[in-house]
C-alpha positions in Angstrom: -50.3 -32.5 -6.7 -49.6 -36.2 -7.0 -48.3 -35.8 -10.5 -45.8 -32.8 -9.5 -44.3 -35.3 -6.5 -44.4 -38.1 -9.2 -42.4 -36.3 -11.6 -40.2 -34.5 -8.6 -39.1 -38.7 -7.3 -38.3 -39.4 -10.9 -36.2 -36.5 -11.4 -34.0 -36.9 -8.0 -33.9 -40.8 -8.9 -32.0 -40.1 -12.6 -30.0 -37.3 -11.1 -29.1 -40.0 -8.6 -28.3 -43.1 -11.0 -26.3 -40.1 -13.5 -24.4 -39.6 -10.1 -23.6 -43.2 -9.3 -22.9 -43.9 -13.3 -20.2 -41.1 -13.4 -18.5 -42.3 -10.4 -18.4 -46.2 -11.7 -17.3 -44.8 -15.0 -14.6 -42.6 -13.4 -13.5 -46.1 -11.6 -13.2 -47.8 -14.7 -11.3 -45.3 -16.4 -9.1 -45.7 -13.4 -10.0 -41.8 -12.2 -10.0 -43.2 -8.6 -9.0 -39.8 -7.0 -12.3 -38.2 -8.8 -14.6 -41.8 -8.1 -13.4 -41.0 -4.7 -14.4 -37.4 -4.4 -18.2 -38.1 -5.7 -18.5 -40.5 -3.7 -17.6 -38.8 -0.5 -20.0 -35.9 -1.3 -23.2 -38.0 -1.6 -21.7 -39.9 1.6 -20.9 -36.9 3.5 -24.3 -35.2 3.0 -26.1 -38.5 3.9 -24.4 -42.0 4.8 -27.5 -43.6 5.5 -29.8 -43.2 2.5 -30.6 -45.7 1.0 -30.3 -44.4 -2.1 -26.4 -44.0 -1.7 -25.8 -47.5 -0.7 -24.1 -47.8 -4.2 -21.6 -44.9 -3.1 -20.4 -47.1 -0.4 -19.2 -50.1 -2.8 -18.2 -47.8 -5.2 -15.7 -46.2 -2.3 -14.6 -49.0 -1.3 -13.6 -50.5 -4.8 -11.7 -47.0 -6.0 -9.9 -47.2 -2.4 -8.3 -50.4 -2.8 -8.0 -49.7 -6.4 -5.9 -46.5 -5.8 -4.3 -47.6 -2.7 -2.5 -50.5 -4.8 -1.5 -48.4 -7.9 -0.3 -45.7 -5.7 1.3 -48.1 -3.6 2.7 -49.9 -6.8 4.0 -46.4 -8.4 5.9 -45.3 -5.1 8.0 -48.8 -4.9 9.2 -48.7 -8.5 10.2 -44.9 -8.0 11.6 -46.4 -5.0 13.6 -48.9 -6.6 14.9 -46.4 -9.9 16.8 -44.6 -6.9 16.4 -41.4 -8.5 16.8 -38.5 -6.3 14.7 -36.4 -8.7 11.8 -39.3 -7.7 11.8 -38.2 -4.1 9.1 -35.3 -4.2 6.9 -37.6 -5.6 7.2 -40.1 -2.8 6.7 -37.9 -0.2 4.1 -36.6 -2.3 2.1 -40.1 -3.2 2.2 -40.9 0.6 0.8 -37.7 1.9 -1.6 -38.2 -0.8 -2.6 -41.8 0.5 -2.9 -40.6 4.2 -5.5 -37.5 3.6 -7.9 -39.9 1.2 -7.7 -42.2 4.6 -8.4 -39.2 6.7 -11.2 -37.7 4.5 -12.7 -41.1 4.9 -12.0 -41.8 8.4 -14.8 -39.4 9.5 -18.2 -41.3 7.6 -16.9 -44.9 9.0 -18.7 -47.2 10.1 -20.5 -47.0 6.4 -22.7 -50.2 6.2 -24.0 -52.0 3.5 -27.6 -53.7 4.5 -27.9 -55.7 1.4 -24.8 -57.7 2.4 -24.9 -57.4 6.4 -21.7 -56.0 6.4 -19.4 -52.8 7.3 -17.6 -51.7 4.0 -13.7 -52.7 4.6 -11.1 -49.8 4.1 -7.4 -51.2 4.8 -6.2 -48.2 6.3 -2.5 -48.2 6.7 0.1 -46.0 9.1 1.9 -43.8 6.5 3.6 -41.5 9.5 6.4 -43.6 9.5 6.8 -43.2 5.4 6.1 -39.8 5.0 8.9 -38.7 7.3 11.6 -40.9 6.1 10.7 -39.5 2.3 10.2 -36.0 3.8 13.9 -36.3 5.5 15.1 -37.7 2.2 13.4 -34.8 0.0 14.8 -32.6 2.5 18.1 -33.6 2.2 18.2 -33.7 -1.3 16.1 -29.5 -1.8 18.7 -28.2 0.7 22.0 -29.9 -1.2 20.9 -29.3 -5.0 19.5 -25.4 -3.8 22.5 -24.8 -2.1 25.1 -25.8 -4.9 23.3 -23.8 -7.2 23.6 -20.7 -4.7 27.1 -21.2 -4.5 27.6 -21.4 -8.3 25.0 -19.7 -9.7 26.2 -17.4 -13.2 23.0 -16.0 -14.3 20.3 -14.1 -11.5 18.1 -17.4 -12.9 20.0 -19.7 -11.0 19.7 -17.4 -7.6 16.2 -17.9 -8.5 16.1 -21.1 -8.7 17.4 -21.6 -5.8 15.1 -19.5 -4.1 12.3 -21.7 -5.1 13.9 -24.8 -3.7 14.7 -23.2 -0.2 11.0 -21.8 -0.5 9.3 -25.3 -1.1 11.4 -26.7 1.3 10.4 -24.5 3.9 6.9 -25.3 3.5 6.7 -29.0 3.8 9.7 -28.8 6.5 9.9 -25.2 8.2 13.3 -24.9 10.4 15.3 -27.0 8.3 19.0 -26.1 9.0 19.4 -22.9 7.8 17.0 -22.9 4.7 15.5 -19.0 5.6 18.8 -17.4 5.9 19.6 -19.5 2.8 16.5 -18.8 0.6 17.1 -15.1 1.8 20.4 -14.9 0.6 18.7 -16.2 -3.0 16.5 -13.5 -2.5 18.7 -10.6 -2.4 20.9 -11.8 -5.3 18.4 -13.0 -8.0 17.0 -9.7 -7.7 16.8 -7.0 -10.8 17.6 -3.7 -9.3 16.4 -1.0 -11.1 17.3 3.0 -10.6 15.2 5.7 -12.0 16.0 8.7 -13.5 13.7 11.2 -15.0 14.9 13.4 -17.8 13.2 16.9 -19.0 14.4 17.4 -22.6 11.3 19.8 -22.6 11.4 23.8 -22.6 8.8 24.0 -19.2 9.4 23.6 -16.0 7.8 19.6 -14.8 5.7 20.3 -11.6 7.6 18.9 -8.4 5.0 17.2 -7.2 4.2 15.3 -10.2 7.6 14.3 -10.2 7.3 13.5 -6.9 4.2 11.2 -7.4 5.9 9.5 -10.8 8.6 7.8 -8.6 6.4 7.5 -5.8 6.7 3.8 -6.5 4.8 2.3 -3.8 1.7 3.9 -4.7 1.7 1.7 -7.7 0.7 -1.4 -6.1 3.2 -3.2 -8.2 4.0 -6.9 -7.4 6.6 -8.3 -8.6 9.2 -10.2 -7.1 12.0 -10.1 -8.5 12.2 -6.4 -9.5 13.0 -3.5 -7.0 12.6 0.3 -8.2 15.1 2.7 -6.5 14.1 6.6 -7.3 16.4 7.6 -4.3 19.5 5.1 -5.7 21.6 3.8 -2.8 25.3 3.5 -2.7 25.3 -0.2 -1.3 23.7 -1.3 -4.4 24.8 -2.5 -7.8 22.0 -1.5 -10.1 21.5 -3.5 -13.0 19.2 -1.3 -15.1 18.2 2.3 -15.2 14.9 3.2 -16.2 14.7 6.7 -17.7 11.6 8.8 -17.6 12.2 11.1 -20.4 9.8 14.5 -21.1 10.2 15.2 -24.5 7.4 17.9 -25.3 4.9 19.9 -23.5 2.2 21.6 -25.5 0.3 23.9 -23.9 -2.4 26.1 -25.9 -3.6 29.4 -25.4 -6.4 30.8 -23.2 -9.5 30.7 -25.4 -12.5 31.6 -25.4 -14.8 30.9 -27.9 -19.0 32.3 -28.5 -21.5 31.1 -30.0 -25.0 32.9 -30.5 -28.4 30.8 -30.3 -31.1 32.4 -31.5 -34.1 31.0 -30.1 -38.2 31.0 -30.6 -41.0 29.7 -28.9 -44.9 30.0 -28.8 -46.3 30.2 -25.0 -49.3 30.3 -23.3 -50.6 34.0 -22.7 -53.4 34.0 -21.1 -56.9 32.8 -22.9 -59.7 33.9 -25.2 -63.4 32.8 -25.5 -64.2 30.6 -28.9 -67.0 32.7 -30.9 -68.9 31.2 -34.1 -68.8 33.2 -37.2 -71.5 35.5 -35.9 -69.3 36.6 -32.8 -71.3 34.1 -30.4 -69.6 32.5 -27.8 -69.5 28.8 -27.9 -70.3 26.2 -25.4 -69.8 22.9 -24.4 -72.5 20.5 -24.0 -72.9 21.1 -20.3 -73.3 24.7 -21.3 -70.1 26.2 -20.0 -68.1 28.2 -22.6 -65.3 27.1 -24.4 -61.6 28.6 -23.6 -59.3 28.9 -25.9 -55.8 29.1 -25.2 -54.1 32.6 -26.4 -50.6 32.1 -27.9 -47.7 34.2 -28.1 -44.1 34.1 -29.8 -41.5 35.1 -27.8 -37.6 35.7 -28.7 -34.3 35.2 -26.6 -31.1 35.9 -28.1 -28.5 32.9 -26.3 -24.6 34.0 -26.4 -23.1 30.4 -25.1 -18.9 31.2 -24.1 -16.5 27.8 -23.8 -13.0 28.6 -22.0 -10.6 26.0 -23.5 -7.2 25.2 -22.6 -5.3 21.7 -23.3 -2.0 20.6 -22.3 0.1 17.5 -23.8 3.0 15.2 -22.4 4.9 13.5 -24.8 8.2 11.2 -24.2 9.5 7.8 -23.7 10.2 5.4 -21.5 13.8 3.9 -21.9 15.4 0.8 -20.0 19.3 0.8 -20.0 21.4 -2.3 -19.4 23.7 -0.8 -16.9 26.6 -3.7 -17.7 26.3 -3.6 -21.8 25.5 0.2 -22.0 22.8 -0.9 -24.1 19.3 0.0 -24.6 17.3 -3.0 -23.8 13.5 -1.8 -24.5 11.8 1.9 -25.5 8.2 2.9 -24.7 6.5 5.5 -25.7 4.6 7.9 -23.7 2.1 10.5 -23.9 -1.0 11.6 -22.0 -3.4 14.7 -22.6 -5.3 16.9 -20.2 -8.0 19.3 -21.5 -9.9 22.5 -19.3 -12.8 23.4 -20.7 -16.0 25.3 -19.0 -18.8 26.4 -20.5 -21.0 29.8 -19.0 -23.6 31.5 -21.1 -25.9 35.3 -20.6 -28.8 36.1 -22.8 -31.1 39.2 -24.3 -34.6 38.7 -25.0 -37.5 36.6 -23.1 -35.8 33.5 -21.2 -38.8 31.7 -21.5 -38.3 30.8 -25.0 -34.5 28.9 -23.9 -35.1 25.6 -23.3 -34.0 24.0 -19.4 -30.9 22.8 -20.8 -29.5 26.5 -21.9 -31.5 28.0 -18.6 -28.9 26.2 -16.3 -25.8 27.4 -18.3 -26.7 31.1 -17.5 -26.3 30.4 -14.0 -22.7 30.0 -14.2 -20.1 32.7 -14.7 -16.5 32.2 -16.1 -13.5 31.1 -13.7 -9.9 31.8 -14.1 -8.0 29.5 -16.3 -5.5 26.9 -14.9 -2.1 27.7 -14.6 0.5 25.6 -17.1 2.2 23.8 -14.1 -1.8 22.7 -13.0 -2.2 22.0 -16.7 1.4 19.7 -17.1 0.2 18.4 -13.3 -3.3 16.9 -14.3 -1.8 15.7 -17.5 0.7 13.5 -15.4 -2.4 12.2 -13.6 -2.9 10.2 -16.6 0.8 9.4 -17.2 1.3 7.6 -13.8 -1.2 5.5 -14.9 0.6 5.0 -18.3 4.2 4.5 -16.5 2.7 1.6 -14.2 1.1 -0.6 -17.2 4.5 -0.5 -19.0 6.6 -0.7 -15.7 4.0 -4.1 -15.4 4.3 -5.4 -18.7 8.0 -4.8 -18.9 9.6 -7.7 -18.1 13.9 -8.5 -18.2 14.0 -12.1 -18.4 
């Protein structure tokens, strides 16, 4: 027992010192943000173990350490006076106020070797973080907004967006940045109609079609695509996506037989065992010994399979609307296949083994219709349409 809490000690006190070595050697490779997160996890779990006394000093050197870098970086981005710098002010600040507030919390941490509370020069960043915020502000809202108004390509609307977007979040109600980033919205958009084409010799099942450009049971998510199977007259379509059937293959009604023929020995009943003098023969407790009597019996097994199997073939096609052009092909193809399986029999069941025994319990059914047949091949085709509609992508 001794021995296990020995060994136990020893193993928390090297995980402990591999803790403490990381974090110093995190420090000197001037990692202060990740010297600062180990440290606050040992500190946060318990300040005043002993043990994590090195934790404290090791805090309070990457502190200082990555206050004054930080500190140094922001005033020479300051003094480039490049707008383009301004996101990572704002950004360096807020940075430097949540490590002082993640701190905040453990404080006072002392160190009882040295008699002393460990020093943290915590500065007021309020006033620096607005001003940069204003600034980055400014700046988001002017470069968005010029390329809104002169955007060429749906890229630039996008762009835009983006800026209006991150602006919103680190300063929501910003002049008019939501009707803005709204406006970016509508015009970086790809809007795509779709048209489904039956270059086939069968009739395409409504409500498969139906269910094809049932787009919002596809779950899709993407943003900058919107698929229009009703098309609206407001709305300048960029591409056209076209469904096209180009074969259904439908076989006949079959039905197929197959006879089994089938033997087995069984138990029928028993017999005495006799020596060679006609004697019956017992056991050693005097009883006398059965013998099983076997018998061969005979089933003749007529297994029927009803198959029918119906295939979808075509492409999808994407269509530049303003060139005319075709811009990608895919093609597409799924397969549905009925089949059901019944069976009878003549001769002694017994000899059919369990497997066959529950086939002769079912009786045929009537086949499918085509249009069921072309609908439960589409089943598979929806899902077919939606990974290319996913993977297609126009810019």
């Amino acid at each position: 027992m001794k021995k296990a809490l020995l060994i136990c000690t020893v193993m928390v006190f090297l995980i402990s010192c591999g803790g403490v070595k990381r974090t110093q050697e995190a420090i000197n490779t001037g990692n202060y943000n990740q010297a600062i997160s180990k440290a606050l996890k040992n500190l946060s779990e318990n300040k005043t173990k002993k043990g994590h006394q090195r934790y404290i000093l090791l805090l309070e050197e990457a502190f200082q350490k990555n206050a004054e870098r930080e500190l140094q970086h922001i005033a020479f981005l300051q003094k480039e006076g490049n707008p383009a710098n301004l996101e990572a002010i704002f950004k360096g600040y807020s940075h430097l106020k949540s490590i002082q507030q993640r701190i905040r919390p453990l404080l006072p941490l002392r160190i009882y070797d040295e008699g002393r509370d460990a020093y943290f020069d915590f500065r007021n960043y309020d006033n620096d973080i607005l001003a940069a915020k204003t600034e980055l502000s400014d700046y988001l809202y002017a470069n968005a907004n010029d390329l809104l108004t002169n955007a060429t390509y749906k890229q630039d609307y996008r762009r835009a967006y983006d800026d209006f977007k991150y602006l919103d979040e680190i300063n929501p109600g910003y002049s008019d940045t939501k009707l803005k980033m709204e406006e970016a919205y509508e015009k970086g958009l790809d809007y795509v109609r779709v048209h489904v084409i039956n270059d086939t010799e069968q009739i395409i099942p409504e409500r498969l079609e139906d269910e094809l450009l049932n787009f919002n049971t596809f779950g899709l998510n993407d943003l900058w695509t919107q698929y229009h199977a009703n098309p609206l007259k407001n709305v300048k379509y960029d591409y056209e996506m076209q469904v096209a059937f180009r074969d259904i293959l439908i076989s006949p009604e079959q039905i197929s037989e197959q006879q089994i023929i089938k033997e087995k020995q069984i138990k029928d009943g028993y017999t005495y065992l006799e020596d060679a003098n006609g004697n019956l023969v017992k056991d050693s407790l005097g009883n006398e010994i059965k013998v099983d009597r076997l018998k061969t019996v005979r089933c003749n097994f007529y297994q029927f399979t009803q198959h029918k199997a119906a295939q979808v073939t075509g492409n999808v096609r994407y269509i530049d609307l303003q060139t005319k052009q075709a811009v990608n092909s895919y093609p597409i193809s799924s397969e549905f296949v009925f089949e059901h399986v019944y069976a009878n029999y003549d001769g002694d069941k017994r000899a059919l083994e369990s497997n066959l025994v529950n086939l002769l319990t079912l009786r045929a059914v009537p086949f499918p219709s085509n249009e069921q047949m072309v609908y439960d091949a589409g089943e598979d085709l929806k899902a077919r349409l939606k990974d290319i509609i996913i993977r297609h992508k126009f810019n």
